[in-house]
N, C-alpha and C positions, 0 to 999 in steps of 0.2 A: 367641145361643147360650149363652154366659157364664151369663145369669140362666137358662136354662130349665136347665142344667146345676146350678147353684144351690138354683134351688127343688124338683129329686129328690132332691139328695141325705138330707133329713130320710126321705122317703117310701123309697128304697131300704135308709137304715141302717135303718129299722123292719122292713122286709120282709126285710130279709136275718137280723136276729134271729131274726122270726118264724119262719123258714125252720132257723134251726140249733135249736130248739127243739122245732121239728117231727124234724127227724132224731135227737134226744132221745130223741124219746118213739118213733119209729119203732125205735131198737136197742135199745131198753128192751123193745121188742115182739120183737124178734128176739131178746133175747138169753128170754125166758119162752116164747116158743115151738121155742128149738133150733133156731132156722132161720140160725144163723151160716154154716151152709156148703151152703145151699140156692143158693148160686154158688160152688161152686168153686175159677173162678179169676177174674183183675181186668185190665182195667175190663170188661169183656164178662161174659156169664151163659152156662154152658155154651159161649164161644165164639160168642154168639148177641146183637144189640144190644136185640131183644126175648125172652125167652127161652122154653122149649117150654112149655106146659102140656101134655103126656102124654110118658110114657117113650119111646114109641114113635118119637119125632122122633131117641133118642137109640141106638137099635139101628141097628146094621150091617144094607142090604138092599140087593138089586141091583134097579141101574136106578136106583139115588138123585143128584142132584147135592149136591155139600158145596162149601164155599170154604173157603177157607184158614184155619185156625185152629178151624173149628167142630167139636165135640166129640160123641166116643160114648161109652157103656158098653162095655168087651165085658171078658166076668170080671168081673175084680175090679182092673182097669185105666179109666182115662181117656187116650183115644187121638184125639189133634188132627189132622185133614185137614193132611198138608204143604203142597199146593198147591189149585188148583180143580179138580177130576175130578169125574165121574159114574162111579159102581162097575158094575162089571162081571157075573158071575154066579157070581163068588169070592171070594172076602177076600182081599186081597192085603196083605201088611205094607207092601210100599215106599210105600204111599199114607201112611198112619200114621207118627205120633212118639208114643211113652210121657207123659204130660204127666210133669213130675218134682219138681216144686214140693212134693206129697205127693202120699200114696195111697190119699186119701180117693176114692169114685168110688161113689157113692149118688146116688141123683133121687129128690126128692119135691115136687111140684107146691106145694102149697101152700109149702114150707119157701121154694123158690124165689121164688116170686113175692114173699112177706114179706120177703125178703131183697133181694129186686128193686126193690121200693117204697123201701127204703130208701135205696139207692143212686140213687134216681131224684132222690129229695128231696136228698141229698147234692149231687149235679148242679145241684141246681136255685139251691141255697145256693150254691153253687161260684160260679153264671151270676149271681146277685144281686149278690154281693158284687164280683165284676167291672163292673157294670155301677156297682156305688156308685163302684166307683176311679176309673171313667173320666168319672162326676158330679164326683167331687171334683176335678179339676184345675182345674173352674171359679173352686174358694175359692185357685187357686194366690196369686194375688197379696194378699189380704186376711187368710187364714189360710191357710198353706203347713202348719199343723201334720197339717191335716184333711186331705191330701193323702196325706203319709206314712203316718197312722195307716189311711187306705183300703189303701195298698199293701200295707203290713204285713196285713194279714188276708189279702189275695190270697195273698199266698205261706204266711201260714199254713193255708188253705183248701187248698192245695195240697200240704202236708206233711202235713195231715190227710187227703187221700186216698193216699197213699203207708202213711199206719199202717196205715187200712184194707186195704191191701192185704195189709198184713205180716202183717195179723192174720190172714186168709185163709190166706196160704200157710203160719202157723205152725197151723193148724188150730185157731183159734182158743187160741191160748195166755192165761191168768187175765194173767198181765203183760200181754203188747199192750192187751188189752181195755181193763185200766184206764188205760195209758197214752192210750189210743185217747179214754177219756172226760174224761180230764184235759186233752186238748186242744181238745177239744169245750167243755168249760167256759171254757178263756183265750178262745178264739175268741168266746162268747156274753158275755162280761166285755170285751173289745175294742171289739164294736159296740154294748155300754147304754153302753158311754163316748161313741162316736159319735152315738148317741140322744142323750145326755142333753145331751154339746154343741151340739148342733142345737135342742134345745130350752130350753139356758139361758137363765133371765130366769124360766121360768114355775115355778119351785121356789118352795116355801113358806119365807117370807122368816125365819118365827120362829127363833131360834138359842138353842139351850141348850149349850152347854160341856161340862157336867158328861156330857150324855146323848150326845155326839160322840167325849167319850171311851171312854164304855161303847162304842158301837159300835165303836172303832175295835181297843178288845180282842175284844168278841162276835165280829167278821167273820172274823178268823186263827183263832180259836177253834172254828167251824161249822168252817172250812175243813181244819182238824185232823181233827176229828171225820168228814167226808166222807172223808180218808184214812184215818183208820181203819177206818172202814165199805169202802173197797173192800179194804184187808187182808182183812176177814173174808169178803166177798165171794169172795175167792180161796182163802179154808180152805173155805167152801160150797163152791164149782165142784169141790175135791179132794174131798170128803166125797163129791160126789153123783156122781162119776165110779168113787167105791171102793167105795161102796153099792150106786149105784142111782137111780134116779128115785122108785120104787115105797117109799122109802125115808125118805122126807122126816122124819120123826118119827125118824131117828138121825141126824140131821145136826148136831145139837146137842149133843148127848148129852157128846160130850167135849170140847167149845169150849176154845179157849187163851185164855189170861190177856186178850189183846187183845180179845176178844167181849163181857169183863164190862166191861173199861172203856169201852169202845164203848158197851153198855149203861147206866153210869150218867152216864158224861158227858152224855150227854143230859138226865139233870134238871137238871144245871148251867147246860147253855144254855138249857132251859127256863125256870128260873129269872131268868137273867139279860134274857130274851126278855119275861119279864112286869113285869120291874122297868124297861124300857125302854116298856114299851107303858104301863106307867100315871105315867111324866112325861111322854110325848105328852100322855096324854089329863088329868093333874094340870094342865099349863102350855099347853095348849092351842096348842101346837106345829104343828098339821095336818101334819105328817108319817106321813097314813093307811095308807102301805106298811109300818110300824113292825106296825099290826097285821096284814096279811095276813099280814105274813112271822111271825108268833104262832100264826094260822090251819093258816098251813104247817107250821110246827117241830111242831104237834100231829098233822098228819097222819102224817108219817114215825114221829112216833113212835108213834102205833098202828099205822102198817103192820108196824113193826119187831116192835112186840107180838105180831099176828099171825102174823109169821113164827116166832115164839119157842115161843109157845104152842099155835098150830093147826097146828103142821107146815106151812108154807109153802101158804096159800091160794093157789088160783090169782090169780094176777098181783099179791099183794102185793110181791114184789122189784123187778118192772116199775116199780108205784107210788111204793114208797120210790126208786128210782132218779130217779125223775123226780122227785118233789120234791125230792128234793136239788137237784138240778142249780136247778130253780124258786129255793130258796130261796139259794143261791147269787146268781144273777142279782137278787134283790131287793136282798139285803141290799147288796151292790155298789153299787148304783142309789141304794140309800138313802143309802150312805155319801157315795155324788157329791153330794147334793140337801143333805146335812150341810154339804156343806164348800161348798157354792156360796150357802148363806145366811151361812155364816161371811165369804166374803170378802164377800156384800154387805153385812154390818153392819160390817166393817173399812170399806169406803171409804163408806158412809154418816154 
């Protein structure tokens, strides 16, 4: 039991990555199609473990059975079944509670399910990551580190559905959100440490100094820069809520100081991105995530472009959202593969 415990646990830290990276790009989708409150409330959808596809599931009508907790429309209210009854040939209030968390109380099928998916995959991350911790007790006696660092995601997986929630009931407030993606990133930075423990030994052994240094400024420096970016992200969310949707081409118009420097610190990193990618490829380092992550930094930066210039194409914010997160998680990785040829050419 010990080794089969053992030999998942590589396969689950991988999977459980994959899986928070998937709900990346799943809220990144949620947040480009306004479907943040396509559920309402948490951990349920409407009240509902699968939730309705048509309105109609959500209208008051006699002769219906509800359970407890499942929700309708009526007005301009969200009204939760107190108990389990089947309705009568009258509305009656005493069956109903007001929901009170907010007052939002809209259905729209598509918004819903996009938002549903999301949290499925959150689940499903949630269910991985448990299942790595209860892998790791295997390495208790050999490495007890790998034990804790499982645990510690558990409960961070579980404080990260709690923002999710918050974020819900604040109806989607520009704070939670970012904080929501902030810990969405520790948590994907948590388990490439897990990967990449699991997989030490097979790091490319060549070690440059000089270029471990660069990284070790470039990676605080991205990660600046991705805080700035969700700043401006949250003057966008005000902008498009004072404007409009319809509106995209004023949303820029009168950016704060924080947008320009947003904007050119990015040739800085670019800069520093290429002067790192050509002593890999000068010294022959095979540290070939050194170029993806060059590959990446180009993408965001013309997404960012196109947000700038074309008025916000459809799903460039989605896209610059996820590559960040992407290039975050690289450069991380790289930094681990840095420092784990450094100690092998110390005890070599």
């Amino acid at each position: 039991m010990k080794k089969w415990m053992q030999s998942k646990y590589r396969l689950l830290a991988t999977t459980s990555v994959v899986l928070v990276y998937l709900v990346i790009v799943a809220g990144a989708v949620v947040r480009m199609t306004g479907s943040g409150m396509g559920c309402p409330d948490w951990p349920k959808c409407f009240g509902y473990l699968i939730p309705p596809t048509e309105e109609a599931t959500l209208r008051w009508a006699p002769g219906r059975a509800f359970e407890k907790g499942q929700v309708i429309i009526r007005g301009e209210q969200l009204l939760l079944a107190r108990e389990d009854f089947t309705t009568g040939t009258a509305f009656s209030e005493e069956n109903w509670s007001v929901y009170t968390r907010h007052d939002y109380a809209e259905f729209n099928a598509v918004h819903t399910w996009i938002e549903y998916l999301n949290r499925l995959l959150g689940a499903l991350a949630g269910l991985a990551m448990f299942l790595l911790a209860l892998a790791s007790i295997g390495w208790w006696k050999e490495k007890r580190y790998r034990v804790v660092l499982a645990w510690i995601g558990v409960v961070a997986i579980g404080f990260q559905a709690w923002l999710g929630a918050t974020v819900v009931y604040s109806v989607l407030e520009p704070v939670k959100i970012t904080l929501h993606m902030f810990m969405a990133l520790l948590i994907a930075g948590l388990l490439l440490w897990m990967v990449y423990d699991a997989r030490r030994g097979s790091e490319p052994r060549a070690y440059d100094p000089r270029l471990t240094r660069l990284w070790w400024v470039l990676f605080p420096l991205s990660f600046l820069q991705i805080l700035m970016g969700t700043q401006v992200r949250q003057f966008i969310d005000h902008q498009a809520e004072a404007l409009g949707m319809e509106a995209k081409a004023l949303w820029l118009q009168e950016a704060n100081a924080l947008f320009y420097v947003h904007r050119s610190f990015s040739i800085i990193l670019l800069l520093l991105h290429l002067w790192a990618a050509y002593r890999v490829s000068s010294l022959g380092l095979g540290l070939k995530k050194v170029y993806v992550t060059l590959w990446v930094l180009l993408g965001i930066i013309a997404s960012g472009t196109a947000m700038n210039y074309l008025g916000f194409p459809w799903g460039s914010q989605a896209l610059h959202l996820v590559l960040a997160s992407i290039l975050f998680g690289l450069q991380w990785y790289v930094l681990l593969e840095m420092q784990g040829a450094r100690r092998t050419r110390i005890s070599s």
